[in-house]
Backbone as CSV, one residue per row, in Angstrom:
resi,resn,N_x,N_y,N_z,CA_x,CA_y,CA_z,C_x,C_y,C_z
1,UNK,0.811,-1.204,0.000,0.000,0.000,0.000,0.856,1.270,0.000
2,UNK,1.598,1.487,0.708,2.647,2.303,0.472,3.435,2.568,-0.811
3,UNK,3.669,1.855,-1.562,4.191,2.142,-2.863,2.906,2.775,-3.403
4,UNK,1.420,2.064,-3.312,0.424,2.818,-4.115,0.286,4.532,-3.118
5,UNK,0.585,4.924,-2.291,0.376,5.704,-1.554,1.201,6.983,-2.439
6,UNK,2.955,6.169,-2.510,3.681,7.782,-2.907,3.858,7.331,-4.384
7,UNK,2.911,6.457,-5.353,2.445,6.905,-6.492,1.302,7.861,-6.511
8,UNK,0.618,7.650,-6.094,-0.165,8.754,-6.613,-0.024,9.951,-5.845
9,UNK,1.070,9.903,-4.295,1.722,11.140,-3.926,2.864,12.014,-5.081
10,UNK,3.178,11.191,-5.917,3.905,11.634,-6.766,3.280,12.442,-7.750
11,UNK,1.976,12.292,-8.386,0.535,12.818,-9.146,0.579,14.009,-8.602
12,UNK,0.172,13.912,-7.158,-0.408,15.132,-6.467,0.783,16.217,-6.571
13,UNK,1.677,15.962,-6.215,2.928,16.823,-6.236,3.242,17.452,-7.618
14,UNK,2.811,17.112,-8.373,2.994,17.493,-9.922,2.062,18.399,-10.457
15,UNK,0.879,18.241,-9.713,-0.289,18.882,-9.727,-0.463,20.320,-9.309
16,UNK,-0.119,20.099,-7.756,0.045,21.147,-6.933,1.164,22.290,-7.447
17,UNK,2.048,21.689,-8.230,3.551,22.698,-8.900,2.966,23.154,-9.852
18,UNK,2.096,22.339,-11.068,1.940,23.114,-11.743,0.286,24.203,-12.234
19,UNK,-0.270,23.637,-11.001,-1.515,24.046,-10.988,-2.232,25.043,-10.005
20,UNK,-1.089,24.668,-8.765,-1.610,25.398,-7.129,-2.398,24.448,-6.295
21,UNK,-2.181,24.806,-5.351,-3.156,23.807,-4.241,-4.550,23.531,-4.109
22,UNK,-5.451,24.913,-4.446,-6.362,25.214,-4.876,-7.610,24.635,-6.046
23,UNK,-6.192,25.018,-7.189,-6.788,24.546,-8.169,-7.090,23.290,-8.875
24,UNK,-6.387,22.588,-7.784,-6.394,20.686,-7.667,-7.378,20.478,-6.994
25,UNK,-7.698,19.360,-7.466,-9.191,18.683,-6.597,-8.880,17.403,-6.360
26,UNK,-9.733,16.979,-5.674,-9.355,15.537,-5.565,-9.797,14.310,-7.236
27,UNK,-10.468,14.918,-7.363,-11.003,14.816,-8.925,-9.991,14.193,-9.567
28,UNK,-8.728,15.633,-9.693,-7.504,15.781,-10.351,-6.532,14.965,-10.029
29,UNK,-6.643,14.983,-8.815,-5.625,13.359,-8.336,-5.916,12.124,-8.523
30,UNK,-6.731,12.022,-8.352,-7.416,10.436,-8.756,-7.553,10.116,-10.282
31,UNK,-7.467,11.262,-11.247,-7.856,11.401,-12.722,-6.219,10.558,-13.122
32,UNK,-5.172,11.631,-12.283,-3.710,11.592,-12.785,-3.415,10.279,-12.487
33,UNK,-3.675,9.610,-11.275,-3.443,8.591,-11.179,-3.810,7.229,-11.606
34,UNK,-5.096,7.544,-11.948,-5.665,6.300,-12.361,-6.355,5.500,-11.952
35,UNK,-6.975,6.178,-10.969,-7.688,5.551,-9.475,-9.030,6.330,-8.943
36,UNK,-9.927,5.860,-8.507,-11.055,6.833,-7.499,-10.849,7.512,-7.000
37,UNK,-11.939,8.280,-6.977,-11.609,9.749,-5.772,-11.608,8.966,-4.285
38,UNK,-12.892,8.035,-4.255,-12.536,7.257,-3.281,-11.683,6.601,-2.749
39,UNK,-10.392,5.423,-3.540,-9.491,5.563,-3.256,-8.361,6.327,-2.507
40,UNK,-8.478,7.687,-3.433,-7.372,8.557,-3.290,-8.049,9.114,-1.342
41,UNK,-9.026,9.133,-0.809,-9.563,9.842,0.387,-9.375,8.338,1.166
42,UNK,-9.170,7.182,0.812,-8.823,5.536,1.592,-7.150,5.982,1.896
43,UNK,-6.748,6.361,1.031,-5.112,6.473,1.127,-4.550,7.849,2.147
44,UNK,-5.373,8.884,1.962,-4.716,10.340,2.701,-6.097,10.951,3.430
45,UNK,-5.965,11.577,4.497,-7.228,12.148,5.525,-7.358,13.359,4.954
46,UNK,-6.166,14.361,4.276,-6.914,15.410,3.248,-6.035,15.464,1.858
47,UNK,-6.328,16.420,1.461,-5.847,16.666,-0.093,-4.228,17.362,0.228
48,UNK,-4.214,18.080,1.411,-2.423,18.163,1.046,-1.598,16.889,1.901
49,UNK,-2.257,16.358,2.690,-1.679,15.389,2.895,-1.392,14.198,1.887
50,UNK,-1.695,14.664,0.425,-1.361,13.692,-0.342,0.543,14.004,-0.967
51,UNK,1.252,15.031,-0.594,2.447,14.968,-0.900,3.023,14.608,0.717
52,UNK,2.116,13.978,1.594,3.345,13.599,2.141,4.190,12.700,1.909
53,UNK,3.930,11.305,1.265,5.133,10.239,0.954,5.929,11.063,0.214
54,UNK,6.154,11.742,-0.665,6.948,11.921,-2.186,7.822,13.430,-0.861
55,UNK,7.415,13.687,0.219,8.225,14.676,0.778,9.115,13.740,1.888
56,UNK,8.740,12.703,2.227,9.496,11.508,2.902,10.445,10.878,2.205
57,UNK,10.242,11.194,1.534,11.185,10.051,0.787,13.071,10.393,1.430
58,UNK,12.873,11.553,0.609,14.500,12.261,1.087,14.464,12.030,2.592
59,UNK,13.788,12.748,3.342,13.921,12.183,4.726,14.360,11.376,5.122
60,UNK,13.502,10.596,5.014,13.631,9.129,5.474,15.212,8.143,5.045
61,UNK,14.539,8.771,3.421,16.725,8.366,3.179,17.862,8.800,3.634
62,UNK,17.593,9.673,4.430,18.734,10.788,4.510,19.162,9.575,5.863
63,UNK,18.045,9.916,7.113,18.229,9.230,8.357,18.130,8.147,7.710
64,UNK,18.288,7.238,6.969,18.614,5.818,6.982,20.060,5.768,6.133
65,UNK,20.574,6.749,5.922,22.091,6.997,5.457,22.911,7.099,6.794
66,UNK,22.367,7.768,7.298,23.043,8.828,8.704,23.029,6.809,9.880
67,UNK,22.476,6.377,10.074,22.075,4.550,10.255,23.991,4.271,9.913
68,UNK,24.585,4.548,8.702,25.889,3.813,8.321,27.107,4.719,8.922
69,UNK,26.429,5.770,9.876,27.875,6.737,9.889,28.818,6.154,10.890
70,UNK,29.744,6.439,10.498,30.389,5.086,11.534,31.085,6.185,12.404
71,UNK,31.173,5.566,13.858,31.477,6.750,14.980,33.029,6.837,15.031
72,UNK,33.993,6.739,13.922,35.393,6.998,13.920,35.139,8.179,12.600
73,UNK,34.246,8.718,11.892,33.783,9.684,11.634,33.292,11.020,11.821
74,UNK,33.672,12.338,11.872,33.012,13.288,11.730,32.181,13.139,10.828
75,UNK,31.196,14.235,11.164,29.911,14.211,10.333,30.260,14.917,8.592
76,UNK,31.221,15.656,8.661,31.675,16.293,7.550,32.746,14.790,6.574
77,UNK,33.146,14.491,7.368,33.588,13.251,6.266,32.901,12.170,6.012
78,UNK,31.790,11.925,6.689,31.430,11.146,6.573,30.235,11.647,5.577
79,UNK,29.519,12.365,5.179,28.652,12.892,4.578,29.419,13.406,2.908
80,UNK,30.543,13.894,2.866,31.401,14.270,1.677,31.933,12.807,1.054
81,UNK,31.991,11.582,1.986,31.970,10.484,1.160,30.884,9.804,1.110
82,UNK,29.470,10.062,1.103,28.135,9.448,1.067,27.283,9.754,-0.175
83,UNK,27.153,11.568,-0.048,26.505,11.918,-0.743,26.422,11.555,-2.430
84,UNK,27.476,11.255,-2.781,27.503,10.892,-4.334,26.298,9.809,-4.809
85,UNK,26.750,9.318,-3.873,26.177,7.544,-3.930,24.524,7.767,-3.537
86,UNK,24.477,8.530,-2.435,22.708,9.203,-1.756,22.223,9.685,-2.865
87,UNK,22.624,10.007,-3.797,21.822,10.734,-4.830,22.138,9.973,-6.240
88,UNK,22.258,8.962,-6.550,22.628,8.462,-7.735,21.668,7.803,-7.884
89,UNK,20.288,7.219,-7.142,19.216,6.825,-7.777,18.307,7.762,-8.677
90,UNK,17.808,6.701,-9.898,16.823,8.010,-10.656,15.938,8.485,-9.955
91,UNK,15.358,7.176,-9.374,13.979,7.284,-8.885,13.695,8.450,-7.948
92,UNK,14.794,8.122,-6.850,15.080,8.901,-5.725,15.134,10.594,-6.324
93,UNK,16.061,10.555,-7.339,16.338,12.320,-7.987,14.585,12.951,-8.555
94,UNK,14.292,11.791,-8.847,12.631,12.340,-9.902,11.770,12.531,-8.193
95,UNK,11.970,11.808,-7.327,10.876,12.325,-5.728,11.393,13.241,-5.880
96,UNK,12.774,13.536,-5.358,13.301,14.956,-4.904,13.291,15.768,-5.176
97,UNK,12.713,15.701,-6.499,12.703,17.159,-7.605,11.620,17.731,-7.255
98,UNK,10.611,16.699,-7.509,9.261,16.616,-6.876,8.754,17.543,-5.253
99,UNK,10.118,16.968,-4.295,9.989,17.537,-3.169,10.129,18.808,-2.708
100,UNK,11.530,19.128,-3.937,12.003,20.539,-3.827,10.703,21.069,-4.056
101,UNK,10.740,20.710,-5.185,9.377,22.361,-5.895,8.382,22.445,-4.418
102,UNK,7.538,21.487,-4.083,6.997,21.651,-2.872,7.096,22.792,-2.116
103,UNK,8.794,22.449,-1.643,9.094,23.300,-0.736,9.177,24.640,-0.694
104,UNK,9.535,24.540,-2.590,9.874,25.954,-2.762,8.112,26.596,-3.161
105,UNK,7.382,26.257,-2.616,6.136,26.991,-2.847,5.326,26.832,-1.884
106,UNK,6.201,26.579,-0.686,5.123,26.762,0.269,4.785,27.864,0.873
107,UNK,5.383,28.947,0.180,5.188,30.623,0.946,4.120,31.014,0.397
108,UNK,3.893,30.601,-0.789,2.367,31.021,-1.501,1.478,29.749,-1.302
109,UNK,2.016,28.629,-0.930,1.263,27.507,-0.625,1.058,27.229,0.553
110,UNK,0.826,27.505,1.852,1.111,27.357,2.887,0.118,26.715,3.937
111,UNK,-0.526,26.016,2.906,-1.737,24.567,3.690,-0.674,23.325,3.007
112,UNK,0.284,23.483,2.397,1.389,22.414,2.172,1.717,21.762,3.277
113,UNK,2.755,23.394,4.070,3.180,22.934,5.210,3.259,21.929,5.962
114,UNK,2.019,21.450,6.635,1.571,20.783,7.391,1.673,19.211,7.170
115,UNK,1.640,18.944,5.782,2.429,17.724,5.078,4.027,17.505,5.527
116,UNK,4.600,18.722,4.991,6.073,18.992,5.197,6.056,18.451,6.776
117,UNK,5.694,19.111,7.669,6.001,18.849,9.085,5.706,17.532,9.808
118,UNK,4.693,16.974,8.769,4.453,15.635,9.278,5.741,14.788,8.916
119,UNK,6.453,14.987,7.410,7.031,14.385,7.145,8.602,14.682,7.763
120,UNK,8.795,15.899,8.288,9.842,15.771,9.322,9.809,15.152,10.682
121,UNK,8.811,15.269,11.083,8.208,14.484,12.318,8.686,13.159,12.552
122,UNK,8.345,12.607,10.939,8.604,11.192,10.911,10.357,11.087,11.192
123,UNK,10.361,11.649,10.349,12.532,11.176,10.352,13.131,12.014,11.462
124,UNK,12.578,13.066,12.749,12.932,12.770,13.766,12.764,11.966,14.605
125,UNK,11.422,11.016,14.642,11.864,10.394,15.132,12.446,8.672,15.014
126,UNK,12.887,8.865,13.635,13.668,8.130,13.747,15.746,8.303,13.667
127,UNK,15.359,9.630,13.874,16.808,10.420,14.219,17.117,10.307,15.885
128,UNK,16.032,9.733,16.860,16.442,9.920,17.975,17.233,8.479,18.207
129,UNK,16.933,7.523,17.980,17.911,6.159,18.141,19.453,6.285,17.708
130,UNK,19.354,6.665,16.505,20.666,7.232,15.653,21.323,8.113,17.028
131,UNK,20.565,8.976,17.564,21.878,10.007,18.607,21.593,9.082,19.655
132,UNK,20.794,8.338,20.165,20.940,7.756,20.719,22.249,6.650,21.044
133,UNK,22.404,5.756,20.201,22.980,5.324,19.902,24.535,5.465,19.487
134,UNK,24.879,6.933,18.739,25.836,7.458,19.044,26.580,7.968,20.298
135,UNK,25.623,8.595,21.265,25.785,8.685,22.391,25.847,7.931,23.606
136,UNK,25.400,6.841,23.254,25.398,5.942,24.295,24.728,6.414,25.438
137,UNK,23.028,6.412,25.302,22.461,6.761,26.130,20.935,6.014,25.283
138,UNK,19.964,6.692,26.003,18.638,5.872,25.911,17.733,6.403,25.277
139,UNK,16.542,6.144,24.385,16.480,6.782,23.416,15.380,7.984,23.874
140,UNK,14.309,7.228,25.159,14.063,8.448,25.768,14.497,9.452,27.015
141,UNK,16.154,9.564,26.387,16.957,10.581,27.845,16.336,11.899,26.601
142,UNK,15.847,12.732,27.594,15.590,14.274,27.390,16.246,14.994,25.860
143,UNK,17.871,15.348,26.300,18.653,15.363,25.353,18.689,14.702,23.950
144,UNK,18.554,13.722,24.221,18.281,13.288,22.873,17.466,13.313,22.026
145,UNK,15.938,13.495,22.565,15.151,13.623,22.118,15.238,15.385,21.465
146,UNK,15.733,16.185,22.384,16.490,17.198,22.216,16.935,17.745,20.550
147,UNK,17.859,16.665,21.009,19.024,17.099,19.842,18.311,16.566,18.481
148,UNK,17.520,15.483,18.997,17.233,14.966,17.153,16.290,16.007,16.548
149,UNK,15.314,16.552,17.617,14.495,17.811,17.188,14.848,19.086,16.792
150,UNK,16.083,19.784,17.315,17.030,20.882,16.843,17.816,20.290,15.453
151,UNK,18.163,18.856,15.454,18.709,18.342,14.220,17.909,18.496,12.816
152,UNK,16.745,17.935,13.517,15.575,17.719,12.257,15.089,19.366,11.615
153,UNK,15.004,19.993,13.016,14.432,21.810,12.244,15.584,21.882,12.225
154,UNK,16.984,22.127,11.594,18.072,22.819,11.160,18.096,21.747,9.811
155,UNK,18.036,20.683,9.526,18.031,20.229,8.332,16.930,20.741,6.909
156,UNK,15.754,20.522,7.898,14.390,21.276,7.144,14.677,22.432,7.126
157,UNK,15.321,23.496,7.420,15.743,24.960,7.403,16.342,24.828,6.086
158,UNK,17.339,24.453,5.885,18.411,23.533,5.053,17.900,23.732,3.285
159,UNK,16.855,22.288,4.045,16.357,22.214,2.997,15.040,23.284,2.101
160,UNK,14.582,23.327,2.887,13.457,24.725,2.546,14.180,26.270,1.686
161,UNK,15.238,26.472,2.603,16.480,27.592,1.759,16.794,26.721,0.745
162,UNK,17.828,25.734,0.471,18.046,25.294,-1.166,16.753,25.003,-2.200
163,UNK,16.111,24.898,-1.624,14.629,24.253,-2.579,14.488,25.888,-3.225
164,UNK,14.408,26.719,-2.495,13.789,28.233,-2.450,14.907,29.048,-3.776
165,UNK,16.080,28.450,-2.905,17.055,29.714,-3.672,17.240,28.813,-4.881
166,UNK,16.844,27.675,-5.515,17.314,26.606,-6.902,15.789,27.068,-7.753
167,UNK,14.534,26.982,-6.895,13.645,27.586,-7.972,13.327,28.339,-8.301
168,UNK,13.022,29.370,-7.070,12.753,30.879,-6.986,13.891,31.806,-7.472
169,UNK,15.140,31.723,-7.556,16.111,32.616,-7.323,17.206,32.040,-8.751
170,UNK,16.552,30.791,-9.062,17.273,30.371,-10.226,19.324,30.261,-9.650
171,UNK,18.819,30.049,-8.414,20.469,29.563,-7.978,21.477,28.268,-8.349
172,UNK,22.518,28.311,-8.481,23.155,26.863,-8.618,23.942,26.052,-7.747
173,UNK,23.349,25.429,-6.847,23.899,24.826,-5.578,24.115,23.725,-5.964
174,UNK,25.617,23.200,-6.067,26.497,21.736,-6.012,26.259,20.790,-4.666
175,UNK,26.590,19.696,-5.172,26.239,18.768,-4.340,26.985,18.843,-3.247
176,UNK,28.169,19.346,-3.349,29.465,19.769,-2.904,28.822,20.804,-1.740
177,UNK,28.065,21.774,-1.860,27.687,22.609,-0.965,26.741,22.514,-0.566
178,UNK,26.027,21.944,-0.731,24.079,21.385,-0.539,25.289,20.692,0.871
179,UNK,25.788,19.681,0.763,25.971,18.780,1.439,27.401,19.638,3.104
180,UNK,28.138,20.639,2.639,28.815,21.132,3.855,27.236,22.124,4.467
181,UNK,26.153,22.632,3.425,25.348,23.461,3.982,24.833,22.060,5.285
182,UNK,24.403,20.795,4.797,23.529,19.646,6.049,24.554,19.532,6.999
183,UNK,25.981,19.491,6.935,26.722,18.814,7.965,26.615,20.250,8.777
184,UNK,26.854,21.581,8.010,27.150,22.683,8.899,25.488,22.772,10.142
185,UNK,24.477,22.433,9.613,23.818,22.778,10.261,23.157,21.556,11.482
186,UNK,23.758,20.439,10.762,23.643,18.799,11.786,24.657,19.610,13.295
187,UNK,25.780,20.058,12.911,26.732,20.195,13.586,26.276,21.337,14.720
188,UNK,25.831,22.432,14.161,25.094,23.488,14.980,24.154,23.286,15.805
189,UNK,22.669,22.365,14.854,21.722,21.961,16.100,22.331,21.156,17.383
190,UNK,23.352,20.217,17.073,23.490,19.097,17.790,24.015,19.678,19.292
191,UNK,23.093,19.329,20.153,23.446,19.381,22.014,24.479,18.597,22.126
192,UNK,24.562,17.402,22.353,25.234,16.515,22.209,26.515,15.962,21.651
193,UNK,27.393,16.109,21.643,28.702,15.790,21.280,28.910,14.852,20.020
194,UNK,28.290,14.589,19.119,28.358,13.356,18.593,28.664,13.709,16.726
195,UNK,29.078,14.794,16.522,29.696,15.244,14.957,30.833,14.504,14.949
196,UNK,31.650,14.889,15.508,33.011,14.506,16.100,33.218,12.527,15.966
197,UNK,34.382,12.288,15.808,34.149,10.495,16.201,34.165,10.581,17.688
198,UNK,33.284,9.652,18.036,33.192,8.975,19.557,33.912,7.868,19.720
199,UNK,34.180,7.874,21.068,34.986,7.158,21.404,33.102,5.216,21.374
């Protein structure tokens, strides 16, 4: 069900970029996809909650990258030898493209949002085991829960500015700097000691 979920989250997202939030119906999603309106209201509780899979995706990959960082690593080397490889799926590049635009229209779109935040929600918390675990502590000590939440809003900051300044601003951000912009700001939120290799 999930694969049928961020297919036709993938529809909606295409919709919403090139049409507005508004001017999509559920009609329009279910048309693109190939499926009932009924369906499409079985799969999501409203109409912008239909880009949340296709805004998970990166998420979710990101913290299941961050899963391999090995603790004789800083976060800056360890991320400058990842990223190539994090982004070399098609599939993965065609969500993300998908995700950017999202993001970059949620200032005029801003019943999006609330998708967006669910879908950070999700990959903090599965960012709290990860510091957990780095830290050698428990996954509900305070701090940690802490840090994965200052982690998660400084990444989504992150990402919301590159999405913004690549569509809106017609900027050209390398992978090369997309990627010191995540470590610089992993490194900033983080309470916790754990950029650095641990012992």
């Amino acid at each position: 069900m999930e694969e049928a979920r961020l297919d036709v989250s993938r529809h909606a997202a295409r919709l919403f970029w090139q049409n507005g939030f508004d001017a999509t119906s559920g009609d329009d999603i279910a048309a693109a996809a190939g499926i009932s309106k009924r369906t499409v209201w079985r799969y999501f509780r409203s109409k912008e909650a239909c880009v949340e899979p296709v805004l998970k995706v990166g998420e979710l990959r990101f913290v299941a990258l961050l899963r391999h960082w090995p603790k004789t690593e800083s976060i800056e080397t360890f991320l400058a030898g990842s990223m190539t490889d994090f982004i070399s799926d098609d599939t993965f590049v065609s969500d993300s493209i998908a995700a950017i635009r999202i993001l970059a229209i949620l200032h005029r779109e801003p019943t999006l949002r609330s998708a967006w935040l669910m879908a950070c929600h999700e990959s903090e918390m599965e960012l709290v085991s990860i510091i957990a675990e780095r830290a050698s502590r428990a996954k509900d000590d305070f701090e940690v829960r802490l840090c994965a939440a200052a982690v998660t809003a400084g990444m989504r900051l992150v990402d919301e500015e590159i999405s913004s300044s690549v569509i809106n601003d017609g900027a050209q951000i390398t992978t090369e700097e997309a990627t010191a912009r995540i470590a610089a700001a992993i490194r900033t939120a983080c309470i916790i000691p754990i950029c650095d290799p641990v012992a």
